[in-house]
TORKOL-4160 file (C-alpha; in steps of 0.2 Angstrom, whole numbers, padded with zeros to 4 digits, m for minus):
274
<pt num="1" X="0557" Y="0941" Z="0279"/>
<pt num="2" X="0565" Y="0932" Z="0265"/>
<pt num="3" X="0575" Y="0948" Z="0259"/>
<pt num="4" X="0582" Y="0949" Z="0280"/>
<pt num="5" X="0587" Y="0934" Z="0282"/>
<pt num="6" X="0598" Y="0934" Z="0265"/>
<pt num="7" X="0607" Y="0948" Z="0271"/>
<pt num="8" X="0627" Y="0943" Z="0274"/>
<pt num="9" X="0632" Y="0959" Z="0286"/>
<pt num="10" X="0625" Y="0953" Z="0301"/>
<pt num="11" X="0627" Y="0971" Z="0310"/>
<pt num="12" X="0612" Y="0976" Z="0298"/>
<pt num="13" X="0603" Y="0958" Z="0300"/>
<pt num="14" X="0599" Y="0964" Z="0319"/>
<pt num="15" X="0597" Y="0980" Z="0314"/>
<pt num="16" X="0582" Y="0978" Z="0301"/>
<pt num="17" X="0575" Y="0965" Z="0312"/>
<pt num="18" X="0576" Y="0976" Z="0326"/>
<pt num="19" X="0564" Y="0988" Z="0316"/>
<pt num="20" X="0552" Y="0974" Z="0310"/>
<pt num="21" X="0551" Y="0968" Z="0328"/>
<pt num="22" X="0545" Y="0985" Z="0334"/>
<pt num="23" X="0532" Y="0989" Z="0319"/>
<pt num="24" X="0525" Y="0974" Z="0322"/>
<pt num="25" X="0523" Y="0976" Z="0341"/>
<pt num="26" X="0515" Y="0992" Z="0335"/>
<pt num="27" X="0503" Y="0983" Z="0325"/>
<pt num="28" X="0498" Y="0971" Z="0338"/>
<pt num="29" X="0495" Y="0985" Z="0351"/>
<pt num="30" X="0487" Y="0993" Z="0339"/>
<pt num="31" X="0473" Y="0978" Z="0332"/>
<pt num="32" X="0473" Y="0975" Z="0352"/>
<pt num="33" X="0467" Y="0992" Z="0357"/>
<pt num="34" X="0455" Y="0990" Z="0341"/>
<pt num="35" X="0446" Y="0973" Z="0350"/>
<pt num="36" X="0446" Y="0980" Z="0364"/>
<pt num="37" X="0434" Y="0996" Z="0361"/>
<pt num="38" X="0424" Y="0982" Z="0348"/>
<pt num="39" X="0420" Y="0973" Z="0364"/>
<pt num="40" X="0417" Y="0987" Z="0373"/>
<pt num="41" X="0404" Y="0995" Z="0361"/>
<pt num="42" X="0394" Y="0977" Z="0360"/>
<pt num="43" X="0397" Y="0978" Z="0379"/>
<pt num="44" X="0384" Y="0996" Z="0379"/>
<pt num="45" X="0374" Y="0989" Z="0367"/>
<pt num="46" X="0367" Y="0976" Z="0378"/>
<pt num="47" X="0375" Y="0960" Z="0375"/>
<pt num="48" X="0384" Y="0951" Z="0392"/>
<pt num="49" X="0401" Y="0945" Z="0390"/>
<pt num="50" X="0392" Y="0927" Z="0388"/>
<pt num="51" X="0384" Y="0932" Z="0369"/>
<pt num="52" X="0399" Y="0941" Z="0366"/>
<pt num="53" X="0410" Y="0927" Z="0369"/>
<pt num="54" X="0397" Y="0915" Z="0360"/>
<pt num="55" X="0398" Y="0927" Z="0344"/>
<pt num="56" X="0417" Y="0930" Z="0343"/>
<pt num="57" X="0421" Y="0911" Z="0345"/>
<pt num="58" X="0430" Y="0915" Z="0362"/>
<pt num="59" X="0426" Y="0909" Z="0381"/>
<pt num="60" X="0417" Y="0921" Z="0395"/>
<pt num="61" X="0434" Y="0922" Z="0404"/>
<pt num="62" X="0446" Y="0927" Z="0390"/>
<pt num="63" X="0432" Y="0942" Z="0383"/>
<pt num="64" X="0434" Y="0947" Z="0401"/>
<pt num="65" X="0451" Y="0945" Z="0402"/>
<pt num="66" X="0453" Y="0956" Z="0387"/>
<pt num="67" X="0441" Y="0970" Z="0391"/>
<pt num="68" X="0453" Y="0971" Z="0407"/>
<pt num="69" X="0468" Y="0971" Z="0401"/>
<pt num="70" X="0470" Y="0975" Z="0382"/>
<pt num="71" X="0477" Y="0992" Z="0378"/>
<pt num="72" X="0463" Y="1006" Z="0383"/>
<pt num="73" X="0454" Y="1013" Z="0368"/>
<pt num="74" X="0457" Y="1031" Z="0372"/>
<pt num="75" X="0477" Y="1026" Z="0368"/>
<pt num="76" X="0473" Y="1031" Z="0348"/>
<pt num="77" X="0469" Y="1050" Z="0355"/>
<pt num="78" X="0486" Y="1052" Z="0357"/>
<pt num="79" X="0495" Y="1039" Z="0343"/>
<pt num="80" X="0498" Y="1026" Z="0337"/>
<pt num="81" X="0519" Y="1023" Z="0342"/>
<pt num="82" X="0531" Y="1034" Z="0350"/>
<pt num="83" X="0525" Y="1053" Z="0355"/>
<pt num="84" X="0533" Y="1070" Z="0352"/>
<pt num="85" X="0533" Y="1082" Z="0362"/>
<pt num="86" X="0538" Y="1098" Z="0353"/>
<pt num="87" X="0541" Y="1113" Z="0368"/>
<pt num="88" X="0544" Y="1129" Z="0362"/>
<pt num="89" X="0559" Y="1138" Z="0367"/>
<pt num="90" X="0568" Y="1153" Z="0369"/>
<pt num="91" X="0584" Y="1162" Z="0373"/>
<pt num="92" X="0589" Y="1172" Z="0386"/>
<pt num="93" X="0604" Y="1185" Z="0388"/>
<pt num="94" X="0617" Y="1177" Z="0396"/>
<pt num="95" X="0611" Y="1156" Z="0393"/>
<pt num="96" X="0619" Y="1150" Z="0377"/>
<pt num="97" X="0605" Y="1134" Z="0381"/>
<pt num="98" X="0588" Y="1136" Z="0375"/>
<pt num="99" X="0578" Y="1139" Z="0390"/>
<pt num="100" X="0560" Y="1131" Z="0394"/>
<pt num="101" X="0550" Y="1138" Z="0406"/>
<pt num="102" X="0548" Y="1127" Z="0422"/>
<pt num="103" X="0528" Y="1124" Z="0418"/>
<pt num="104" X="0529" Y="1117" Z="0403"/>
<pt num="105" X="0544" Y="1105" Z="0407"/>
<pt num="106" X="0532" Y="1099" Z="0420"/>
<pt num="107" X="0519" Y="1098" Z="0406"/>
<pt num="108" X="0530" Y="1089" Z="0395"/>
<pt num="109" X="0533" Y="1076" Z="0411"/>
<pt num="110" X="0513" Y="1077" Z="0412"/>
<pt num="111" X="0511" Y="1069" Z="0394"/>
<pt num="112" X="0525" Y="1057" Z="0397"/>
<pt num="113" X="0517" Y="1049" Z="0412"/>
<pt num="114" X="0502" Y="1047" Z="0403"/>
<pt num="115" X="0510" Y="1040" Z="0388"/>
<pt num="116" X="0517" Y="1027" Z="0399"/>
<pt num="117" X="0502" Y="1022" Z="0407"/>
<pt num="118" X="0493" Y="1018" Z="0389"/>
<pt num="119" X="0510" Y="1009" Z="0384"/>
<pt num="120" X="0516" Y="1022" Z="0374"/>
<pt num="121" X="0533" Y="1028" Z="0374"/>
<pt num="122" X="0537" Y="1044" Z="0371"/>
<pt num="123" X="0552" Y="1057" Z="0368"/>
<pt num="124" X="0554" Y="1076" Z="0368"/>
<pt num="125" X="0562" Y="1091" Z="0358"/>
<pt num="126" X="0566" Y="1110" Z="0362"/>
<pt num="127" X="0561" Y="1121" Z="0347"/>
<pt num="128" X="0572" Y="1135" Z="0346"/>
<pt num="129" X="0567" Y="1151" Z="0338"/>
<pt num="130" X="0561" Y="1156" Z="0329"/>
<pt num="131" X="0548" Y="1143" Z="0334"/>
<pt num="132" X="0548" Y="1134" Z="0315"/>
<pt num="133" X="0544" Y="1117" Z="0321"/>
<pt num="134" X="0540" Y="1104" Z="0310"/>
<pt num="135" X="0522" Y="1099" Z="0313"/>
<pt num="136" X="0522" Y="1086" Z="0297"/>
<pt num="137" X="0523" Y="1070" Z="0309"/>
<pt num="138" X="0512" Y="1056" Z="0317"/>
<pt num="139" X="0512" Y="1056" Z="0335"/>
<pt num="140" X="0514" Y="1073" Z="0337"/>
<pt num="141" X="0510" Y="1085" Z="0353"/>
<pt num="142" X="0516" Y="1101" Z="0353"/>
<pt num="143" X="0515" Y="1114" Z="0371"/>
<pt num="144" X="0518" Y="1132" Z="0370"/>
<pt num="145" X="0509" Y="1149" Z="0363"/>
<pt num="146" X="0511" Y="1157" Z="0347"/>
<pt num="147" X="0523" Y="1169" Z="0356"/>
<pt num="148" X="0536" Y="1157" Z="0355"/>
<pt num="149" X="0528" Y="1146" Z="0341"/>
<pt num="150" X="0525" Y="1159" Z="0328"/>
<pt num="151" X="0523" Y="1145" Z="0315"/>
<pt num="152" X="0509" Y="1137" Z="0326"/>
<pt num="153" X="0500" Y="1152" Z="0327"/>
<pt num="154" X="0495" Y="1153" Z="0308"/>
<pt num="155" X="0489" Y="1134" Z="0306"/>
<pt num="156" X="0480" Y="1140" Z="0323"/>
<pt num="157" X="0469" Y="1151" Z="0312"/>
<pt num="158" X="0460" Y="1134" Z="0304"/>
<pt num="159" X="0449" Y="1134" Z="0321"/>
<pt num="160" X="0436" Y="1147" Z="0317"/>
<pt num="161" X="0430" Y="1144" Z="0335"/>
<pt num="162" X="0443" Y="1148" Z="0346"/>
<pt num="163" X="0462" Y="1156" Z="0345"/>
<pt num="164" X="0474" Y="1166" Z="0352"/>
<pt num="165" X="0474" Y="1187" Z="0348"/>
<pt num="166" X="0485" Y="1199" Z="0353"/>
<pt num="167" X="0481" Y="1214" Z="0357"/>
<pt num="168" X="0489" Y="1230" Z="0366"/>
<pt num="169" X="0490" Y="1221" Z="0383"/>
<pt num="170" X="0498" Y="1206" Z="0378"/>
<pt num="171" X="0491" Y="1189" Z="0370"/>
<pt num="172" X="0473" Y="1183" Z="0376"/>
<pt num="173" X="0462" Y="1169" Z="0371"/>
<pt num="174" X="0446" Y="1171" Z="0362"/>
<pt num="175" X="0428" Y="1162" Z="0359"/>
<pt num="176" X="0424" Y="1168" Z="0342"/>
<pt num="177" X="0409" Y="1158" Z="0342"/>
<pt num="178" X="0402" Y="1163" Z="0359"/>
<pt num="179" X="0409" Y="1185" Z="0355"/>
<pt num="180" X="0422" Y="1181" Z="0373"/>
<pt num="181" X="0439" Y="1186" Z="0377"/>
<pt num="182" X="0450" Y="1178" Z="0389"/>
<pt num="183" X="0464" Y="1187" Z="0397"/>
<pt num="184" X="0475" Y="1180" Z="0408"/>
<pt num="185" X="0473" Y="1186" Z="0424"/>
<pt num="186" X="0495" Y="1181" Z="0428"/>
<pt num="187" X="0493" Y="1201" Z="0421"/>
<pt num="188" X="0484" Y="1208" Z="0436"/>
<pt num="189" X="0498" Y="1196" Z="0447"/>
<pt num="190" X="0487" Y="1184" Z="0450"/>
<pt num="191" X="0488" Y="1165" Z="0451"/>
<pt num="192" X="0478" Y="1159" Z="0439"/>
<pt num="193" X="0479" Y="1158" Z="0418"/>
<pt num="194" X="0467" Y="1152" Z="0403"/>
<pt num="195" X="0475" Y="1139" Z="0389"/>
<pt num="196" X="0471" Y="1131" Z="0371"/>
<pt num="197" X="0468" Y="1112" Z="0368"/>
<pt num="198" X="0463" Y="1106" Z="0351"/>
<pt num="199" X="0467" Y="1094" Z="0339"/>
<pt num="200" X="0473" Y="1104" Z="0322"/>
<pt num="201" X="0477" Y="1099" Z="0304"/>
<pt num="202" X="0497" Y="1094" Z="0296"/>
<pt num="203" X="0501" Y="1107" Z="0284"/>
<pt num="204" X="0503" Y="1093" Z="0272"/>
<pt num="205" X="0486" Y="1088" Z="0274"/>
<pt num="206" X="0492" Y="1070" Z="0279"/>
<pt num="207" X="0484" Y="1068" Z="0297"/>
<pt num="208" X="0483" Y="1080" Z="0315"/>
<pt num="209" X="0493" Y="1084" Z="0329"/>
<pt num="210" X="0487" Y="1088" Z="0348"/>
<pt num="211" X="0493" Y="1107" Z="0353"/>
<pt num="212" X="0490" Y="1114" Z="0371"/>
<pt num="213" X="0495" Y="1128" Z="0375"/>
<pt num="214" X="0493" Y="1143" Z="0390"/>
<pt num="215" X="0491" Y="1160" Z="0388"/>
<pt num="216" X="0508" Y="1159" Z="0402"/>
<pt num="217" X="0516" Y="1145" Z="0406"/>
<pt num="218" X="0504" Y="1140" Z="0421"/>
<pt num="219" X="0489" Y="1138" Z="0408"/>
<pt num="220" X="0502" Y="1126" Z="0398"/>
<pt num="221" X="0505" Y="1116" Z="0414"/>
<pt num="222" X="0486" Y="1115" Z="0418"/>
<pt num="223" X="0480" Y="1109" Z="0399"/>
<pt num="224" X="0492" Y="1093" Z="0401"/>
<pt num="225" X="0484" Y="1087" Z="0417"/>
<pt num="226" X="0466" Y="1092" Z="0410"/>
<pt num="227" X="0469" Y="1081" Z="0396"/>
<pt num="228" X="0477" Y="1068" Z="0407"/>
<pt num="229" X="0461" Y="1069" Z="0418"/>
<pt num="230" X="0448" Y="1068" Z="0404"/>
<pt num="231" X="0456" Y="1060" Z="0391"/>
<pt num="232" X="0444" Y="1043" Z="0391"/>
<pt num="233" X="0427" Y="1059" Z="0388"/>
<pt num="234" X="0437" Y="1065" Z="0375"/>
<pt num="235" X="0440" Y="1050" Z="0364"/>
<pt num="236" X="0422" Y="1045" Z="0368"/>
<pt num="237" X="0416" Y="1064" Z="0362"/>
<pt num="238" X="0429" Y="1065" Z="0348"/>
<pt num="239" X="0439" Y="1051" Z="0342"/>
<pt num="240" X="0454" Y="1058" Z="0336"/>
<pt num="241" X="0442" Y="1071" Z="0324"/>
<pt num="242" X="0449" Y="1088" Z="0327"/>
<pt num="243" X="0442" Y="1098" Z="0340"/>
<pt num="244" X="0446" Y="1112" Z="0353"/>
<pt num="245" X="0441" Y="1120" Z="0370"/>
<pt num="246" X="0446" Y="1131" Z="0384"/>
<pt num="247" X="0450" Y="1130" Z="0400"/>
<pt num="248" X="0454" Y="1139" Z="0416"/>
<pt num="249" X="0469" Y="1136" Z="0425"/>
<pt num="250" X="0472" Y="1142" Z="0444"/>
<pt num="251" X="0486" Y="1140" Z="0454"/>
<pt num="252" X="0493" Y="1142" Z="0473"/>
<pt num="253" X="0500" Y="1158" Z="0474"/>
<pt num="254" X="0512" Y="1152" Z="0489"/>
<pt num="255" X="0520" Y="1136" Z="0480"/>
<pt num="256" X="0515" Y="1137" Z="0463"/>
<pt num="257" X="0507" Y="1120" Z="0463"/>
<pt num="258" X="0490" Y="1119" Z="0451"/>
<pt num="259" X="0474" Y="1116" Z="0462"/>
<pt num="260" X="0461" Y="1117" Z="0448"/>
<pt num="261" X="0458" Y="1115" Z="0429"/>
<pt num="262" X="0439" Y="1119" Z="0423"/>
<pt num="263" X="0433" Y="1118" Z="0406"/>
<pt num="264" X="0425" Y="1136" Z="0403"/>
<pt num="265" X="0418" Y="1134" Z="0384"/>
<pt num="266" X="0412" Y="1121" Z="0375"/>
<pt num="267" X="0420" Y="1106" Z="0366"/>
<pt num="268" X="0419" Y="1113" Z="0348"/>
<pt num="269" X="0419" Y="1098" Z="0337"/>
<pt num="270" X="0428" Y="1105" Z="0318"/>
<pt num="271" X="0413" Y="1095" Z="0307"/>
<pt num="272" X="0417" Y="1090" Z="0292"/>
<pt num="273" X="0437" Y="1089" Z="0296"/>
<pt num="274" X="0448" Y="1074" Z="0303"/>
């Protein structure tokens, strides 16, 4: 503080202060998030809001009022400041732009809106081929298969459980665990597709990042909203520990919209790992 207030340009005065402001917001959220899932656990372990409040040197109707109102504790499962979401791109004869498919631009507005509702902001980026995105950063989530993410596709083989294969009909998703294979039925025309979500180590070792993606770009589409819809069971199962599943995606054939996503194997927790 003493160092920004000496500073003569006053461009770079707002400017530093600007970022203190917001890394302290951060932090606040943050420690926020943290009391509220600390009420929460004395909460299930049987004391009333009362004892709590007695314990924590608070009244009855501010522990209430935080357990209602502070940041949601499953907010950490996705990070801790501003999200990424890294799409994986290609090009097309014809388009000088990178082109996304339609599916996992409605997935990447998926994320956003659940961003928002845990008080998380949130930006995007097209990866272009051939798909080398940079997966050494916090707050990272990253859509699309290791078709178009070739890079992704080799820190993919830390999960000895599940993965993507590709074989002489195309790419398909595999149990290794379980000896099951999973192909999309989008190759026999119809509505309906199978899709990765796990949490997988920074090459650098420094931390995680989430990675969903479909075997075609309805999976994709239908991860996001599964991890929309059970996010809160899988903090409570996982924390932000790495872990991965499956899950089957099926889609009106007439417009295209998703009707279902079902989880068809098991959450397989990566022991031992963060």
């Amino acid at each position: 503080m003493h160092g920004l207030a000496a500073m003569v340009d006053p461009v770079e005065r707002a400017r530093q202060a600007g970022v203190l402001i917001d890394e302290h917001q951060a932090s606040i959220l943050e420690l926020s998030r943290m009391r509220r899932e600390a009420l929460e656990e004395l909460l299930s372990a049987g004391m009333t809001q009362v004892q709590i409040a007695g314990k924590i040197g608070m009244t009855r109707a501010r522990v209430g009022q935080l357990l209602s109102s502070g940041p949601r504790p499953e907010r950490i499962f996705l990070g801790t400041g501003e999200i990424t979401v890294a799409l994986g791109g290609k090009r097309e004869a014809e388009k000088p732009k990178l082109v996304v498919s339609a599916e996992m631009l409605a997935g990447c507005e998926r994320i956003s809106e659940i961003a928002r509702s845990l008080n998380l902001k949130s930006q995007s980026e097209v990866v272009p081929p051939p798909g080398m995105v940079n997966l050494n950063r916090p707050n990272l989530i990253v859509l699309g298969s290791p078709r178009i993410l070739p890079f992704v596709g080799q820190v993919l083989e830390a999960d000895e459980s599940l993965g993507f294969e590709n074989g002489k009909d195309g790419w398909y998703l595999v149990d290794r665990a379980a000896g099951v294979e999973f192909h999309s039925p989008v190759n026999k025309g119809e509505s309906a597709d199978y899709a990765y979500i796990g949490r997988l180590p920074r090459p650098d070792g420094r931390g995680t990042f989430l990675y969903l993606a479909g075997i075609h770009g309805p999976g994709t589409l239908g991860a996001t909203h599964f991890l929309g819809s059970q996010l809160e069971r899988l903090y409570r199962e996982v924390k932000t520990r790495r872990f991965s599943l499956l899950v089957k995606c099926v889609v009106d054939p007439g417009s295209g919209r998703l009707q279902s996503v079902d989880q068809v194997t098991p959450l397989y927790k990566h022991e031992g790992v963060s």
